[in-house]
C-alpha positions in Angstrom: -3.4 -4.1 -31.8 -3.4 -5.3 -28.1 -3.3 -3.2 -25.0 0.1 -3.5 -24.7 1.0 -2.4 -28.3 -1.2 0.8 -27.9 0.7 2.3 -25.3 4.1 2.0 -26.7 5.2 5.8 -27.3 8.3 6.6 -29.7 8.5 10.3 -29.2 10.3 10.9 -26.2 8.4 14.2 -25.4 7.8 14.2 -21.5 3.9 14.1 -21.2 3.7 11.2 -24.3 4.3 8.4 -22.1 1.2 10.1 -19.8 -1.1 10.5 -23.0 -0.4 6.9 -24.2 -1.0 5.2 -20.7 -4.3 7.0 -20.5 -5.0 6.7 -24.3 -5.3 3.0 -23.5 -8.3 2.0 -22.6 -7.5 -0.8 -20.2 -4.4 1.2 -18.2 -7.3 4.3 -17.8 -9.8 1.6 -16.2 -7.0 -0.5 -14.2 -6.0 3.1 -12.8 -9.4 4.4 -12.2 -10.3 1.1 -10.3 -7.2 1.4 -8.6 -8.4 5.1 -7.3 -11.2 4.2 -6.2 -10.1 1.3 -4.0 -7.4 3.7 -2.3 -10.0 6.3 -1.5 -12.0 3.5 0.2 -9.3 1.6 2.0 -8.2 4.9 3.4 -11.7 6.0 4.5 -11.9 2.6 6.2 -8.9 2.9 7.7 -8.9 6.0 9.4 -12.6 4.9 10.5 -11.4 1.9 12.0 -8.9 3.5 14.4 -11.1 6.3 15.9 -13.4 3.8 16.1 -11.2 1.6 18.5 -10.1 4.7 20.0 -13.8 5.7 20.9 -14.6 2.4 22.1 -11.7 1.5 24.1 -9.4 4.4 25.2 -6.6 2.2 24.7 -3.2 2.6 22.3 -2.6 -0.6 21.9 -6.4 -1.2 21.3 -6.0 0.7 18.6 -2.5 -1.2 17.6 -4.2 -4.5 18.0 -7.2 -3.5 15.2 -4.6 -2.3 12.8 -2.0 -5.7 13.4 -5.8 -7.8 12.8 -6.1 -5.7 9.5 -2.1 -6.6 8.8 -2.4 -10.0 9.9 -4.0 -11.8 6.4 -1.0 -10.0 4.6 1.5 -11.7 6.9 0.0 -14.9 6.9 -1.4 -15.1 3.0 1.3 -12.9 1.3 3.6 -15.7 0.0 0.3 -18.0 -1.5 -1.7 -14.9 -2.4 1.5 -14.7 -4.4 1.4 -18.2 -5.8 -2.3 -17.5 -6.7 -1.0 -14.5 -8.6 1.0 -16.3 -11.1 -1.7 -19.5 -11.1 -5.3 -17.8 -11.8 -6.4 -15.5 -13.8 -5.1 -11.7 -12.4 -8.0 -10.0 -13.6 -10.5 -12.5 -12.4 -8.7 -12.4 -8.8 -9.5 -8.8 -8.1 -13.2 -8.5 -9.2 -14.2 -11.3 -6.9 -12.3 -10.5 -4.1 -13.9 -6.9 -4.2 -17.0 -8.4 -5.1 -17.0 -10.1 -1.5 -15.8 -7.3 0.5 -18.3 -4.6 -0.5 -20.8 -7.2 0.5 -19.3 -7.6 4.0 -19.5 -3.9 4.3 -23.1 -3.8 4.1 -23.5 -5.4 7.3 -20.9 -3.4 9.0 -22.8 -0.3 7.9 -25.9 -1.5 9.9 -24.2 -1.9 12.9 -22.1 1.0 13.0 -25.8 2.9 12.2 -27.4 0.7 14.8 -24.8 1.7 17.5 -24.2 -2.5 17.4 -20.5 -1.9 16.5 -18.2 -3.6 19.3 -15.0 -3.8 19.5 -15.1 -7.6 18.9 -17.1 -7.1 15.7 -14.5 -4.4 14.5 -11.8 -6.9 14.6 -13.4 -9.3 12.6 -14.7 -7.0 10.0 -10.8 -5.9 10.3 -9.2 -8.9 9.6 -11.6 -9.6 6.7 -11.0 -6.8 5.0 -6.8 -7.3 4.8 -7.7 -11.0 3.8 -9.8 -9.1 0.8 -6.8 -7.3 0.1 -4.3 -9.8 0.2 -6.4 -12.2 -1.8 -6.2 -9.4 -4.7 -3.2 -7.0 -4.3 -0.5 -9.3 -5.4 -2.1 -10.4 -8.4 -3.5 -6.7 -9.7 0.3 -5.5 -9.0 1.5 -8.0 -11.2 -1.3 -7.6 -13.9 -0.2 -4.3 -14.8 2.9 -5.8 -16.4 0.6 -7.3 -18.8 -1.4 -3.6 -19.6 1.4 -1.5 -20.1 5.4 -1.9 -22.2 8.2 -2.8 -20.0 9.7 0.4 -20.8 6.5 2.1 -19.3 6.3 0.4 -16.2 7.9 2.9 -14.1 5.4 5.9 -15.6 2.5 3.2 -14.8 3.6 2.4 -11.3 4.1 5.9 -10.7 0.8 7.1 -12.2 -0.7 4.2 -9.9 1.2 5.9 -6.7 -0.1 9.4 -7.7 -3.6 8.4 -7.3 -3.0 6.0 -4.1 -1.7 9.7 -3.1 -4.3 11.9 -4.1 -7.0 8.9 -2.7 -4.8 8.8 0.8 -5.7 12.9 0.6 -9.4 12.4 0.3 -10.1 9.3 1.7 -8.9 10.4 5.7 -10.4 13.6 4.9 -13.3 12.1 3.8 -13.3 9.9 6.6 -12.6 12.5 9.4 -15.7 14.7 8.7 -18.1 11.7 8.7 -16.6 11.0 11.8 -17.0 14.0 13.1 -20.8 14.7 11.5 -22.2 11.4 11.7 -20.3 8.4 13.3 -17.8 5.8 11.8 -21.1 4.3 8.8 -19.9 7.1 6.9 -16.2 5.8 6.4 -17.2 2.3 6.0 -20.3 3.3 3.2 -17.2 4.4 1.3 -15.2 1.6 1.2 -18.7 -0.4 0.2 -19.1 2.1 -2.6 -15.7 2.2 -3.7 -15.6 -1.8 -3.9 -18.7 -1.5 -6.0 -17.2 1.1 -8.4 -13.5 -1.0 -8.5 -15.4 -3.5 -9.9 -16.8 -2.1 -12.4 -14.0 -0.7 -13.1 -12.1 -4.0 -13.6 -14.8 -5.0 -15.6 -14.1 -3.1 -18.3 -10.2 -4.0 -18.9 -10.0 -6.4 -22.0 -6.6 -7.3 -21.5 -6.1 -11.2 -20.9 -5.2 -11.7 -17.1 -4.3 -15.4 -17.7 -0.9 -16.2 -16.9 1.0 -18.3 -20.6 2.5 -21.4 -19.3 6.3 -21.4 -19.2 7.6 -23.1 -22.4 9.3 -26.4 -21.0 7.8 -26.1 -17.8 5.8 -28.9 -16.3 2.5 -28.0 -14.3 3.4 -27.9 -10.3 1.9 -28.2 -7.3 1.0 -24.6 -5.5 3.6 -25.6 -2.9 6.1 -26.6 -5.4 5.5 -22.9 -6.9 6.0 -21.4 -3.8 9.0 -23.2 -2.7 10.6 -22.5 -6.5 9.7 -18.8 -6.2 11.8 -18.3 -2.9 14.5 -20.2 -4.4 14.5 -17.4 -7.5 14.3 -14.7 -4.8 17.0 -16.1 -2.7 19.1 -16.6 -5.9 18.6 -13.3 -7.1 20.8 -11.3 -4.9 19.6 -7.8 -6.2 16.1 -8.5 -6.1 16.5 -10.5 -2.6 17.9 -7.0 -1.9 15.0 -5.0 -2.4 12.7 -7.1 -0.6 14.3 -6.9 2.5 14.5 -3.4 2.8 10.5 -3.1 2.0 9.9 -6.2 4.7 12.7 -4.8 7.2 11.5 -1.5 7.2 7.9 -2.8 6.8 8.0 -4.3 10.6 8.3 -0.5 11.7 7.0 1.5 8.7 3.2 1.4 10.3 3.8 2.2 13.8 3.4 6.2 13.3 0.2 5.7 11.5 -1.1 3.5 14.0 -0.6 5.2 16.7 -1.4 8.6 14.8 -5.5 8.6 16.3 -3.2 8.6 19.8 -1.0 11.5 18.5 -4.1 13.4 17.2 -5.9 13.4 20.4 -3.5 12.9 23.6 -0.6 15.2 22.0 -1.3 17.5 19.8 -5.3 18.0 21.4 -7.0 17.7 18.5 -10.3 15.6 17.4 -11.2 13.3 14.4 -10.4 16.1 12.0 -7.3 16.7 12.8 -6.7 12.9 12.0 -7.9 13.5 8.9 -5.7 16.2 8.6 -2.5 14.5 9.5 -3.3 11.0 7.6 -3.9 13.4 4.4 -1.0 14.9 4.8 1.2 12.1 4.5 -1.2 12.1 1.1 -0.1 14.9 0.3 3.3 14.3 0.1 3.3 10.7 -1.8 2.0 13.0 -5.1 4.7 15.1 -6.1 7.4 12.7 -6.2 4.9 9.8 -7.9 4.0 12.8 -10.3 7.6 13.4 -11.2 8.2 9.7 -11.5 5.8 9.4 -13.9 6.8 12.2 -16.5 10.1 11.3 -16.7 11.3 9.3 -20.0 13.7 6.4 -19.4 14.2 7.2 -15.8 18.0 5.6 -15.1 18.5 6.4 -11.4 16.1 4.4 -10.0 18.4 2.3 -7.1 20.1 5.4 -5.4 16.6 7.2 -5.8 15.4 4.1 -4.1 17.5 4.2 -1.0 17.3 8.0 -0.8 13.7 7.9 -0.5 13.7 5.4 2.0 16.1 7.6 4.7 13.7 10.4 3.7 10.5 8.4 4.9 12.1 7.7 8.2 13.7 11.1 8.9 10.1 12.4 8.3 8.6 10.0 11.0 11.1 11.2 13.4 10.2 14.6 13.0 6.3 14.0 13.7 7.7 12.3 16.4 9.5 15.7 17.9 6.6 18.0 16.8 4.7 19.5 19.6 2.5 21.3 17.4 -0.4 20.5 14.5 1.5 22.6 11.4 5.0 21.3 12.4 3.3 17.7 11.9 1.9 18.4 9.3 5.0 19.5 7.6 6.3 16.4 8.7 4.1 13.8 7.8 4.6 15.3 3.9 8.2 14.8 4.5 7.9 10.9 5.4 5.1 11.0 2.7 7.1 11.9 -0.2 9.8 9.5 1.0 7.0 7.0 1.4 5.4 7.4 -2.0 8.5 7.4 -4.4 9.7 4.0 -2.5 6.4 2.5 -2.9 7.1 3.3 -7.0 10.6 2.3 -7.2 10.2 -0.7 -5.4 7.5 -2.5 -7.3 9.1 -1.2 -10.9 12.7 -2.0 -9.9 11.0 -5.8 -9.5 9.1 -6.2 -12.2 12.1 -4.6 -14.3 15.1 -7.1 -13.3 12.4 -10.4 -12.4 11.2 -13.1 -14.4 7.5 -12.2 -15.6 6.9 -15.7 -14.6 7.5 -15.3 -11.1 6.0 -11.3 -11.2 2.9 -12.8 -8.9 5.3 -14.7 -6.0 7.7 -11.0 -5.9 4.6 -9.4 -5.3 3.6 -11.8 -2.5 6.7 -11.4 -0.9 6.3 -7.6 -1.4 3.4 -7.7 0.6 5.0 -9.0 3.7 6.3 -5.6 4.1 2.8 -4.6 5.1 1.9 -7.7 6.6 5.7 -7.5 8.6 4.4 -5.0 10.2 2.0 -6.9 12.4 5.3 -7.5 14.6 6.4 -3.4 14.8 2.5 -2.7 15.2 1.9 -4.6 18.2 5.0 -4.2 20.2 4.8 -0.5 19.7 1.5 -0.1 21.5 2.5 -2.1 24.4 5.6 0.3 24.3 3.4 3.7 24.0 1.5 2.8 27.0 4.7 2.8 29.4 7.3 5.1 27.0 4.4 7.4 25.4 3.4 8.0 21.7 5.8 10.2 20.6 9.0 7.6 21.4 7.9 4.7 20.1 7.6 6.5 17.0 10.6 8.2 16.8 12.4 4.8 17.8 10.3 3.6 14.5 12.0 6.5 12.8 15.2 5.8 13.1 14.7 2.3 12.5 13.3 3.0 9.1 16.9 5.1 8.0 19.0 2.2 9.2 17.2 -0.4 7.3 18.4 1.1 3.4 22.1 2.0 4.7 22.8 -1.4 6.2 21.6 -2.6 3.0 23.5 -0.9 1.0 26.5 -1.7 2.7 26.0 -5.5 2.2 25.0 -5.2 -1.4 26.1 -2.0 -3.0 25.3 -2.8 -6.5 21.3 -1.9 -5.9 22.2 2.0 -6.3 23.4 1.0 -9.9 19.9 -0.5 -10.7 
């Protein structure tokens, strides 16, 4: 019996399709290494901008480390994506995390050697999104192999819940090394968590090879990536979905990148309250992932979609209007839960109504949306040093609602899927 036969569940009792995902062995690793990776990136993350912070005083400092994170995921989305559907998808991620704990190791000793610049930061930055994007598309696409179509939404959403809970202990994490012992803290546990996805990974048994197309020739990588925008382009509901994740990708990072400026200059708090807002957009992603993922046969998943996406932004724009730490935080779970049940229904609404053939390529282009973002990211701190914090993000804000109801309005068969 393969993986994928194992977690097929015929009783449609609402935990069965939780106890069958985590019955199998290889969705309980794929998920496991999948939690630890979020705790890390998210440690690293909130690291890296009060690090930038500390060292520069500068908003769009800050904005520039997180656009040379984003930048690998702009430029290597759309052939990480042709990678995805040409090597092997299990291989892809132990190797690429194999190569970024080791980088860490050095950026450990000279955050503890007070060595740490603000040059070195950016390059440590930008090789930590190529890690990311060398992997990401082709794990994302590998869980369609793990798991039953018809289980893809409870997977995804199982994924989401602990990218949630990870998002909720990796800033927190993060913030009190910060605040106890300097920025080595947050990157020793993205190194660890590398480590420990790895080992993860190692243990999944599933085949991550990719079965030739029957009638297909072998193509050139360009040829594959050329064909796979072609599909997209072609496939009007799928084309659909893509641009609202990329459009509302150029914006969707702004209020996190500018949140170390938020934390300190607004609301007058330190690297704990950083932690404290950046978990609670954690916070949020959980319950609506943990909903997603007990539900049998979910049918609603387009108007759920778009729904979630005009929560997300109203929630930015009220952390935008919020003049005080608890209102914020109230806040930042409202654009989290948006946040968190898009993230879901995106990638399972693709893998759903795609080609398995071209799962690797969607996912590529999927990952412009956080590589898009390079273009909000950097024009919004240019912006907050003349307009301020506050409006840039609540400009991003409304942006975010607009994207999903223009959308609809051009195509509105996507609430039907």
């Amino acid at each position: 019996m393969t993986s994928t036969d194992a977690t097929v569940v015929a009783e449609p009792r609402m935990l069965d399709g939780v106890r069958a995902l985590f019955g199998a062995p290889d969705f309980r690793n794929y998920w496991s290494a999948s939690a630890v990776f979020g705790l890390g990136i998210w440690a690293y993350l909130t690291a890296m901008g009060w690090t930038a912070l500390e060292l520069t005083d500068s908003a769009f400092a800050v904005s520039v480390t997180n656009v040379v994170y984003f930048l690998p995921l702009f430029l290597f989305a759309l052939p990480a994506g042709v990678l995805a559907d040409r090597w092997d998808r299990r291989r892809t991620p132990i190797v690429a995390r194999s190569l970024s704990g080791l980088s860490m190791v050095l950026m450990v000793g000279l955050a503890m050697a007070d060595r740490l610049t603000y040059a070195w930061l950016l390059v440590f930055s930008a090789g930590v999104g190529l890690s990311v994007i060398l992997e990401l598309s082709a794990r994302q696409a590998y869980v369609a192999q793990i798991v039953a179509p018809r289980q893809l939404v409870n997977a995804t959403a199982l994924t989401a819940v602990q990218g949630g809970i990870s998002r909720v202990v990796g800033p927190l994490l993060a913030g009190w090394l910060l605040a106890i012992g300097g920025s080595a803290g947050g990157y020793a546990v993205y190194g660890i968590s590398c480590g420990l996805f790895v080992w993860f990974f190692w243990q999944i048994r599933t085949p991550g090879a990719v079965p030739p197309r029957e009638g297909v020739e072998a193509s050139r990588p360009m040829q594959d990536l050329i064909e796979g925008l072609r599909y997209i382009r072609a496939h009007r509901d799928a084309l659909t979905i893509v641009s609202i994740s990329i459009l509302s990708g150029i914006v969707g990072w702004v209020y996190l990148a500018l949140m170390p400026v938020m934390a300190r200059d607004v609301l007058d708090g330190g690297s704990f309250v950083l932690g404290a807002l950046s978990m609670a957009v954690g916070i949020g992603s959980v319950p609506g992932s943990l909903a997603l993922s007990l539900v049998k046969d979910f049918t609603a998943e387009g108007r759920t979609y778009v729904a979630a996406v005009v929560l997300w932004g109203v929630g930015v724009i009220g952390f935008a209007a919020s003049p005080t730490v608890p209102l914020s935080l109230a806040m930042l779970f409202v654009s989290g839960l948006g946040f968190g049940v898009q993230v879901v229904l995106t990638r399972s609404i693709l893998l759903r109504i795609v080609e398995r053939a071209y799962h690797g390529r969607v996912m590529g282009c999927l990952m412009l949306t956080w590589g898009a973002n390079v273009i909000g990211t950097l024009s919004a701190g240019a912006m907050a040093e003349t307009l301020g914090a506050p409006m840039v993000i609540g400009i991003s804000g409304a942006l975010i609602v607009a994207v999903p109801l223009v959308a609809v309005s051009v195509n509105r068969r996507v609430l039907q899927l």
